[in-house]
VOGU-3710 file (C-alpha; in Angstrom, 3 decimals, decimal comma):
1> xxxxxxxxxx> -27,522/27,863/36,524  -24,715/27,663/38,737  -23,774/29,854/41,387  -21,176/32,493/40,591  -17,536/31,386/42,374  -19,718/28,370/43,493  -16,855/25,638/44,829  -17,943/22,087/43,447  -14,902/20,866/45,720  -16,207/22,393/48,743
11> xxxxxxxxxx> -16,758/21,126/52,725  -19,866/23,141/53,886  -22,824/20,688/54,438  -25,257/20,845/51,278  -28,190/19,596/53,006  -28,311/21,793/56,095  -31,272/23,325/56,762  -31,439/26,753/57,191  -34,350/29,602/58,194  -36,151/30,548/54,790
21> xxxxxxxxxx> -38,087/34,078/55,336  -39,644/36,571/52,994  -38,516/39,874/52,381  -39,787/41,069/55,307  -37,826/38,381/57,385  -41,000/36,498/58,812  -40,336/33,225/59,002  -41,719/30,517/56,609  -39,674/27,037/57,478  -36,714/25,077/56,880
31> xxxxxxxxxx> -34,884/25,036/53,305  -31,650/23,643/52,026  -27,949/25,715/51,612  -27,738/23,755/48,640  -31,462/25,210/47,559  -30,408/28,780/48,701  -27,176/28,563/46,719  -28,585/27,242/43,403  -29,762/30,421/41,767  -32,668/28,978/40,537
41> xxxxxxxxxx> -35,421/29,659/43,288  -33,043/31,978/45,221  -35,092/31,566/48,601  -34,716/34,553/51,254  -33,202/32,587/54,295  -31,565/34,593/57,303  -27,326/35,058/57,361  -25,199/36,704/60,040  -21,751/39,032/59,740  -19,453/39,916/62,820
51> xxxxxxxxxx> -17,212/42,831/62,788  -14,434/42,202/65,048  -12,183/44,563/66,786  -9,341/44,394/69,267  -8,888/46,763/71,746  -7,441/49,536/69,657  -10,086/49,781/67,159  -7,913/47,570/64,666  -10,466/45,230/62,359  -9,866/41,860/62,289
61> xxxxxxxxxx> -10,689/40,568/58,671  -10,673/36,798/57,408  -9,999/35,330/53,878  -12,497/32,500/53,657  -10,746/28,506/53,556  -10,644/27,346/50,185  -12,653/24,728/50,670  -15,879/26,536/51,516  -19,147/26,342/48,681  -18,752/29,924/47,723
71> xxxxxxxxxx> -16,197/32,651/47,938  -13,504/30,392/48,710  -10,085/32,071/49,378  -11,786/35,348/49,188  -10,833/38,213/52,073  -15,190/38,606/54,215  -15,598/39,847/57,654  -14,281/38,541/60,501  -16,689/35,678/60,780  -19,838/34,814/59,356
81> xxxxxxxxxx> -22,871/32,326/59,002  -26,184/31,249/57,574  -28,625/31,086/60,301  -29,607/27,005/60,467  -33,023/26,344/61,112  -34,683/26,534/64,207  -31,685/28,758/65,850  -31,399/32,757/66,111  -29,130/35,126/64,321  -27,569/36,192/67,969
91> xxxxxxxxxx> -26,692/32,358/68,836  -25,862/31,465/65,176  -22,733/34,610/65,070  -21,695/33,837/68,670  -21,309/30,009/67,361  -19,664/31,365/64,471  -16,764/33,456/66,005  -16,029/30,451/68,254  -15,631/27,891/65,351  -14,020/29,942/63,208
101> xxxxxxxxxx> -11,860/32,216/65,487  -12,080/30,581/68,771  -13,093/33,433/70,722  -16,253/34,544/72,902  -17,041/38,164/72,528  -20,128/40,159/74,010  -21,719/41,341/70,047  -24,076/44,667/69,301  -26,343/44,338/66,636  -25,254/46,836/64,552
111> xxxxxxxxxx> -27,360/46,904/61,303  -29,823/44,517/59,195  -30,211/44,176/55,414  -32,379/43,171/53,381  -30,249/42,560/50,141  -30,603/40,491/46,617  -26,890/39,884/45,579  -28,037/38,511/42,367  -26,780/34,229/43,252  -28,667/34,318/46,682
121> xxxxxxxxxx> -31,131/36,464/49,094  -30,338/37,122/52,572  -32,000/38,727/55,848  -28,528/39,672/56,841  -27,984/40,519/60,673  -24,979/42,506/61,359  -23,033/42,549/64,503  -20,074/43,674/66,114  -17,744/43,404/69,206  -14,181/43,455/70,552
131> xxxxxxxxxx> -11,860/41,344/71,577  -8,379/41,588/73,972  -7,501/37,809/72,747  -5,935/37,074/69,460  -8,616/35,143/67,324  -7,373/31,288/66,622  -8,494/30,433/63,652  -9,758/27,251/62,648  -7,629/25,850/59,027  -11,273/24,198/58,032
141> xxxxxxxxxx> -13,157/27,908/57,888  -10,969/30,288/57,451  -6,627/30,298/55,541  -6,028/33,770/57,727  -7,421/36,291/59,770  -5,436/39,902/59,785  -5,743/42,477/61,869  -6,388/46,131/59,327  -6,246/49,579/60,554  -9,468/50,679/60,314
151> xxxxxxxxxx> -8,719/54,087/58,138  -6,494/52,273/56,085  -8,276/49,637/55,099  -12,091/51,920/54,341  -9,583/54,355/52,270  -8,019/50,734/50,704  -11,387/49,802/50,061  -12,804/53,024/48,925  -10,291/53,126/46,226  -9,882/49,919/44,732
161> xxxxxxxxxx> -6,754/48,481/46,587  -8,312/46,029/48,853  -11,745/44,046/48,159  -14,053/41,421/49,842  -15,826/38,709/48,163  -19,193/39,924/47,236  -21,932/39,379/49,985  -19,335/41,152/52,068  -18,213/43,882/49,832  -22,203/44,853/49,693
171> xxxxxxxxxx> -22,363/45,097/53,100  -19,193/46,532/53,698  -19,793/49,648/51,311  -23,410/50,051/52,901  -22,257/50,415/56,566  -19,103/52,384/55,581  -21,705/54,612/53,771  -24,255/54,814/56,796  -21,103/55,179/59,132  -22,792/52,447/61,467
181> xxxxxxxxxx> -19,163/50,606/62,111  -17,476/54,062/62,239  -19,949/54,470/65,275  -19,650/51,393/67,005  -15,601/52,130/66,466  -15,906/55,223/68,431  -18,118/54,238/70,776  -15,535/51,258/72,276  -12,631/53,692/72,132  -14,352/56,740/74,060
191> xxxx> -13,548/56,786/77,525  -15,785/55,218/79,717  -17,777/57,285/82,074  -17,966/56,734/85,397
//
């Protein structure tokens, strides 16, 4: 069986390997995208999401390149990766925002899932940061990256007027729901104390 808004056409490397782990995210050894995008054997294997921010609590969102293997041309976080074997979630999102948005940006862990979206199973680690440059994106990863008020786009979301391709919409409803980005939001725009 295929993968559901699998792109035949697509760039990303088929053969990469990446970190295959059980449920419980312990490590078991190297396995193919191409093997963890086939819906057949649907391995657990380890992915990242960054949440990006600029200074005024604005969220930067991307709509995926149309050439990648799934979800092409569809609006996902701000950046985003499968963690390749024998590297860590933290370097694999810090890699991530720099090849896809050209910027360096101190991330928080923020949340981790352990979610079944039906075409694939991911340890997903979910981070976030902020950023006082504008992202470059690179043409190859991602066609745009806008910057959303964050009220505005959770009420856009909430109600139907704005959606993310699927991995992301999961994720995106769960940490709306458990207000983890709403408190990483108001943590960066409190004042600092002194």
């Amino acid at each position: 069986m295929a993968v559901t808004n699998y792109n035949p056409q697509n760039t990303d490397r088929k053969n990469e390997f990446l970190c295959e782990v059980d449920k419980n995210d312990n490590l078991i050894g190297p396995v193919t995208r191409e093997e963890c995008h086939n819906e057949t054997r649907k391995p657990w294997h380890r992915s990242t999401h960054a949440y990006l921010f600029d200074e005024n609590g604005n969220l930067y969102l991307s709509q995926r390149s149309f050439s990648k293997d799934t979800a092409a041309g569809q609006w996902t976080v701000s950046a985003g990766g499968h963690v390749k074997f024998g590297t860590t979630p933290e370097a694999t999102i810090n890699k991530e925002l720099e090849e896809e948005l050209g910027v360096k940006v101190n991330l928080e862990l923020i949340d981790k899932l352990i979610i079944d979206y039906g075409s694939e199973r991911e340890v997903l680690y979910i981070f976030a940061g902020i950023t006082g440059d504008k992202p470059r994106f690179n043409p190859n990863e991602v066609n745009q990256i806008k910057l959303f008020d964050f009220n505005t786009i959770i009420n856009d979301f909430n109600s139907g007027k704005f959606d993310l391709s699927g991995g992301s919409r999961d994720t995106f409803k769960h940490i709306i729901k458990t207000g983890t980005l709403t408190k990483f939001r108001e943590k960066i725009l409190s004042p600092k104390v002194q």
